[in-house]
VEXDREN-2710 file (C-alpha; in Angstrom, 1 decimal):
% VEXDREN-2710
k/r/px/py/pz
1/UNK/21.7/27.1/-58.1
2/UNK/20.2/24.9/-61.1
3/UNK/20.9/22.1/-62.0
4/UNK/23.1/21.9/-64.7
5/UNK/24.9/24.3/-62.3
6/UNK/25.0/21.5/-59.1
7/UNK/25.8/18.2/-61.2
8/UNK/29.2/18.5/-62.9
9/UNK/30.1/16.0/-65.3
10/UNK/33.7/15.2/-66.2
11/UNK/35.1/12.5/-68.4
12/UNK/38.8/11.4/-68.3
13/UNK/40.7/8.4/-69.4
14/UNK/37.8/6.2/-69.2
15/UNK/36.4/7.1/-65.8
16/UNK/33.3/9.6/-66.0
17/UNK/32.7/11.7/-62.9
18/UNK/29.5/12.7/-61.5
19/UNK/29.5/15.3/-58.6
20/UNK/26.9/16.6/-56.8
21/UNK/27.8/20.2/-56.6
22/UNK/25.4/22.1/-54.0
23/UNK/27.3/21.8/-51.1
24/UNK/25.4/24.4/-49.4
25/UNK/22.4/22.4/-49.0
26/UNK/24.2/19.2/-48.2
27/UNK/24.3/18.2/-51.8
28/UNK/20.2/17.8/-51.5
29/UNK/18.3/17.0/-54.7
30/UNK/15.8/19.0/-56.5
31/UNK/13.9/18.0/-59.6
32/UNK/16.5/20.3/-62.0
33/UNK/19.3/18.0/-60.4
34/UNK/17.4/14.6/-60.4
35/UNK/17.1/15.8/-63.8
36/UNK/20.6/17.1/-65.0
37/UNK/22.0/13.4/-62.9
38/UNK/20.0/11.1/-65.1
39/UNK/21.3/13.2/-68.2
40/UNK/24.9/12.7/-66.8
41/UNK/24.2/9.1/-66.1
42/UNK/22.8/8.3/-69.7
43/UNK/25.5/10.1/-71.3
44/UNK/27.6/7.7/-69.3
45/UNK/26.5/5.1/-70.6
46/UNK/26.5/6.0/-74.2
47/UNK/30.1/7.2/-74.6
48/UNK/31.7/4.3/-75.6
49/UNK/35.0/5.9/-74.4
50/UNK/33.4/5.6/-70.9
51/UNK/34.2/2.3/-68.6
52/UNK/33.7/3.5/-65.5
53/UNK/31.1/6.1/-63.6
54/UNK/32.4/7.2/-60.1
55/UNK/29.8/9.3/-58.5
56/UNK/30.7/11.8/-55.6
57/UNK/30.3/14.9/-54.0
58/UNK/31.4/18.3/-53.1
59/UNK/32.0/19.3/-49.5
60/UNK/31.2/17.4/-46.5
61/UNK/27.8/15.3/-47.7
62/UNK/27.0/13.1/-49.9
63/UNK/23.9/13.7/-50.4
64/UNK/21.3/15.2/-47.5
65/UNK/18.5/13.5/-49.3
66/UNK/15.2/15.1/-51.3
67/UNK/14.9/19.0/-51.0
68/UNK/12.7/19.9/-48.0
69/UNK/11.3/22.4/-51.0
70/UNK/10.3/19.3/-53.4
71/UNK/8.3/17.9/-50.1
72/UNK/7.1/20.7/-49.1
73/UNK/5.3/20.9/-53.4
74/UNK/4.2/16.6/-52.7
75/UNK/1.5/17.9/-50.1
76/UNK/-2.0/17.6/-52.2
77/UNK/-0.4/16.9/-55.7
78/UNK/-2.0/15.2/-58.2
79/UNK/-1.1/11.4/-58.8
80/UNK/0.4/12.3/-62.5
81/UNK/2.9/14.8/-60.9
82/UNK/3.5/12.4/-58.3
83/UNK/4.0/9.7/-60.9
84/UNK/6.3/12.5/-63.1
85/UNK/8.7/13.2/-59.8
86/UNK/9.0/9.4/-59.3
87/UNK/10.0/8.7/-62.7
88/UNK/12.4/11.9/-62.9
89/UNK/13.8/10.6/-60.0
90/UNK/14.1/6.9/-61.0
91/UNK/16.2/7.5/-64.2
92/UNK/19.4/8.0/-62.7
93/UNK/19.5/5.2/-60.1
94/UNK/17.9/3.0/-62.9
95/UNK/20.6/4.0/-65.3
96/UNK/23.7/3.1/-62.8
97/UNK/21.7/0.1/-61.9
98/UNK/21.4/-1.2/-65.3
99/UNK/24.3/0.4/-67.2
100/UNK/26.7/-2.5/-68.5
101/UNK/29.8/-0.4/-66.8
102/UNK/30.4/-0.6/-63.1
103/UNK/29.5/2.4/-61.4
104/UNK/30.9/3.7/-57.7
105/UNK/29.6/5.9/-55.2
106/UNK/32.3/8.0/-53.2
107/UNK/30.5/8.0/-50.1
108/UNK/31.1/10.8/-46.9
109/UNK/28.9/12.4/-44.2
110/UNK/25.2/11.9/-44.6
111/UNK/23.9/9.3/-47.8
112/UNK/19.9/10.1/-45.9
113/UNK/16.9/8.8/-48.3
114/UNK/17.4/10.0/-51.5
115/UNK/20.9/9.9/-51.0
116/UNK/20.8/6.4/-49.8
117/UNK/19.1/5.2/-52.7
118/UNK/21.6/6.8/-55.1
119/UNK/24.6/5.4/-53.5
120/UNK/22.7/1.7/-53.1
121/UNK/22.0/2.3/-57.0
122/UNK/25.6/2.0/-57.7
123/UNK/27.9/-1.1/-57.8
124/UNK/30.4/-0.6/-55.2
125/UNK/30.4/2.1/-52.2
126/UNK/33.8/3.4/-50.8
127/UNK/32.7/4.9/-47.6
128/UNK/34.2/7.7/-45.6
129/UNK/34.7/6.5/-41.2
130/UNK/32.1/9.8/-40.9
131/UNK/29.3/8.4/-43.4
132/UNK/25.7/8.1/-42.4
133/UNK/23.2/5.7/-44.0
134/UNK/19.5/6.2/-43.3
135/UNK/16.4/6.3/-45.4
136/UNK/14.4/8.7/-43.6
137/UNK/11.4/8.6/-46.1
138/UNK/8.9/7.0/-43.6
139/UNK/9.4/10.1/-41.6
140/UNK/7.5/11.7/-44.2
141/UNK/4.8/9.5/-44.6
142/UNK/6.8/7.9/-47.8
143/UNK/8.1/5.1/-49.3
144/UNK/11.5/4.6/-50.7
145/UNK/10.9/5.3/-54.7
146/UNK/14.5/5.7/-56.7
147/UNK/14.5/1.3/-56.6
148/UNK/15.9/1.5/-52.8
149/UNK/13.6/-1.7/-51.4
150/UNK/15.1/-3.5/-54.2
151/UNK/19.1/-2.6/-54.1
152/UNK/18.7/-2.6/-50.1
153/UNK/17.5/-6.2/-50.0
154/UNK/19.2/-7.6/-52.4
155/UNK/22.1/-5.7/-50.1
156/UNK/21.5/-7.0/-46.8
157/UNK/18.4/-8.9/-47.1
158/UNK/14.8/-8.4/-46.5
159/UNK/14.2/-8.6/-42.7
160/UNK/16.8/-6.0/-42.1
161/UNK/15.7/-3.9/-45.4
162/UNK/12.3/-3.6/-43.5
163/UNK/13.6/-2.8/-40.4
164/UNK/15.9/0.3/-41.7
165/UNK/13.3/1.5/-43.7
166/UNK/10.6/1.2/-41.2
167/UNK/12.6/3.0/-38.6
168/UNK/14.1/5.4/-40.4
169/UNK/18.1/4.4/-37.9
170/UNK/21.3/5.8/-39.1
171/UNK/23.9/3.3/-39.7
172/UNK/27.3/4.3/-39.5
173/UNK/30.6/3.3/-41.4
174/UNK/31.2/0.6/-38.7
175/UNK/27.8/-1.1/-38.8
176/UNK/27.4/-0.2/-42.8
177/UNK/30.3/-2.4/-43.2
178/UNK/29.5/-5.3/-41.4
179/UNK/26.2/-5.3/-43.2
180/UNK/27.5/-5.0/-46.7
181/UNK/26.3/-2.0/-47.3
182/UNK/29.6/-0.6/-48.5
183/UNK/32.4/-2.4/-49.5
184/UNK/35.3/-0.3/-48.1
185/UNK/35.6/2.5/-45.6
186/UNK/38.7/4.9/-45.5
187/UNK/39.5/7.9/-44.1
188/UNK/37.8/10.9/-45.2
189/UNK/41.1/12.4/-46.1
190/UNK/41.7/9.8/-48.4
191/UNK/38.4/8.6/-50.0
192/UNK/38.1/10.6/-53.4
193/UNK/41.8/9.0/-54.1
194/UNK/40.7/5.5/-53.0
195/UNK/37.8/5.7/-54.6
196/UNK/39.4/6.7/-57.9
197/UNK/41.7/4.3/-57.7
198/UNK/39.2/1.7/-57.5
199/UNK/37.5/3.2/-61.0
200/UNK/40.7/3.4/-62.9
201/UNK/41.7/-0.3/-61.7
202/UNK/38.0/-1.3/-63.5
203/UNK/38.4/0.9/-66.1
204/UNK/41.7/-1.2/-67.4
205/UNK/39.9/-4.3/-66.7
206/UNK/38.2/-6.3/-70.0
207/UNK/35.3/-4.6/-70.5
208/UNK/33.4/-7.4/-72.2
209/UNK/34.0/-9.8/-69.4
210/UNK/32.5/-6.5/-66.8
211/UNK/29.7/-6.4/-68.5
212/UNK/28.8/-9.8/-68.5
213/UNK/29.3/-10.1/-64.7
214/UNK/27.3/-7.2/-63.9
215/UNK/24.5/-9.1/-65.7
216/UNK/25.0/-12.4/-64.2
217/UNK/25.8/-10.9/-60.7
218/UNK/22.7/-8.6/-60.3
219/UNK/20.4/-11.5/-61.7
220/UNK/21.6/-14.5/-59.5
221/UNK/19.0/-14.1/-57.2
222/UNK/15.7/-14.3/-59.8
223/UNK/17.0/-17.5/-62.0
224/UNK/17.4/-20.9/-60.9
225/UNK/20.9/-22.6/-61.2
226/UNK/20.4/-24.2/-63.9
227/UNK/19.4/-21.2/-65.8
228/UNK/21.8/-19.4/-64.5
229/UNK/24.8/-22.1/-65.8
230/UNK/23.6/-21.7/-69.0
231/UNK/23.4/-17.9/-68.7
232/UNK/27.7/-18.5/-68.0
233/UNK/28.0/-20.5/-70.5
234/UNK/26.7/-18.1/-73.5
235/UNK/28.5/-15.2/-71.4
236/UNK/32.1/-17.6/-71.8
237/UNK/31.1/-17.8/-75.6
238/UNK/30.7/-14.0/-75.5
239/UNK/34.2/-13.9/-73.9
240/UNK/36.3/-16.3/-75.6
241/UNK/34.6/-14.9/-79.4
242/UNK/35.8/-11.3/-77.7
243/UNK/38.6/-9.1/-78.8
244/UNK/39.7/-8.1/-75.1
245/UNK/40.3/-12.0/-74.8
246/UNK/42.5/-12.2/-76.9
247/UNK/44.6/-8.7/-76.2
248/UNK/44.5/-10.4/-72.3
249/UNK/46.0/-13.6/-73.7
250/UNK/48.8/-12.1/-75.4
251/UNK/49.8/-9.4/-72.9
252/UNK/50.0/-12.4/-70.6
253/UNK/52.6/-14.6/-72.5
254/UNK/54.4/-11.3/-73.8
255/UNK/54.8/-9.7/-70.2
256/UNK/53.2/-6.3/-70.6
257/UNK/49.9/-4.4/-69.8
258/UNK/47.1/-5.4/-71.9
259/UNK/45.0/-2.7/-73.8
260/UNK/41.6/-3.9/-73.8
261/UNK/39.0/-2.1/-76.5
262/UNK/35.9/-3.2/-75.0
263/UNK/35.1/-5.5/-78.0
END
């Protein structure tokens, strides 16, 4: 199955879909689907009709990690292939990281390495009671590479970062959620219709104002405070000069639904 053929892409009402389609290989990535998910992800974030990115799966997995095929081709490659994989692989996780629209992984069965970093990549994780988290790269002799030391530190800090990279341990739903590591778990039954729920609730929220939290959120860490009040500040002068503020202002005092333009 190529590529094109195992990431479907599906935009409705606001909420674009991503699914990893290759259910036969437990949703497992090969360099035509790390390449057809960063074109998804980028054409996410360009369609301005787009507010939301919900990223799932079809059949029982998430995602089973890197094909055994692709690590089986890393054995003696040259550094510039290495570095071309890497990069190939990078762009989609970059692109929910740093999209300003929140993205959500749909979470069920195994989320292993590459799968990991791809759901840690996204905003908010909806987990299914069967998920299981582990990045198995050290098995291999490898390193997490799609940004997952950053997204699992700044997740559940760096001690513990270390120690689930370093030992490669699965961590179920149970344990995933007392970390952080997802913010909701639900029955498997029920997770695609939780977890769209979820994107449709953000996908009426003021898009302006989402935006501008994404940024401040994901930079806490790396300003000080003071930096970081005057990064608010500007954001508030973003807000209040914004169009959705306004449409939220009246919808309040009329008593109806706003309709927010993202403007």
């Amino acid at each position: 199955m190529g590529g094109s053929d195992a990431v479907r892409y599906q935009a409705v009402e606001g909420v674009a879909t991503i699914t990893l389609a290759r259910p036969e290989k437990r949703n497992a990535l090969n360099l035509a689907m790390f390449r057809a998910l960063g074109d998804a992800a980028v054409r996410a974030a360009e369609d301005a009709k787009v507010r939301v990115v919900l990223v799932r799966r079809e059949g029982s997995s998430f995602c089973a990690g890197i094909d055994v095929m692709e690590l089986a081709g890393l054995a003696g490659a040259l550094p510039d292939d290495v570095r071309v994989l890497a990069t190939t692989a990078q762009r989609p996780s970059l692109t929910f990281a740093t999209m300003g629209k929140p993205t959500v992984a749909a979470v069920q069965g195994h989320a292993l390495g590459a799968g990991f970093q791809l759901a840690v990549a996204c905003d908010l994780r909806i987990a299914a009671h069967d998920v299981s988290f582990g990045m198995l790269e050290i098995t291999f002799g490898l390193i997490p590479d799609m940004g997952g030391n950053h997204r699992l530190t700044a997740l559940v800090g760096p001690a513990l970062a270390k120690e689930l990279i370093w030992t490669g341990r699965r961590v179920d739903a149970g344990e995933a959620l007392r970390l952080g590591l997802v913010n909701r778990t639900v029955p498997a039954d029920r997770l695609q219709e939780e977890a769209m729920a979820l994107a449709r609730a953000l996908a009426a929220a003021p898009p302006v104002s989402i935006a501008l939290v994404k940024r401040l959120v994901d930079g806490a860490d790396h300003r000080a405070l003071a930096d970081h009040l005057a990064e608010e500040r500007e954001a508030q002068v973003a807000c209040v000069a914004s169009a959705d503020h306004r449409e939220a202002v009246s919808a309040y005092l009329e008593k109806r639904e706003p309709n927010f333009e993202g403007r």
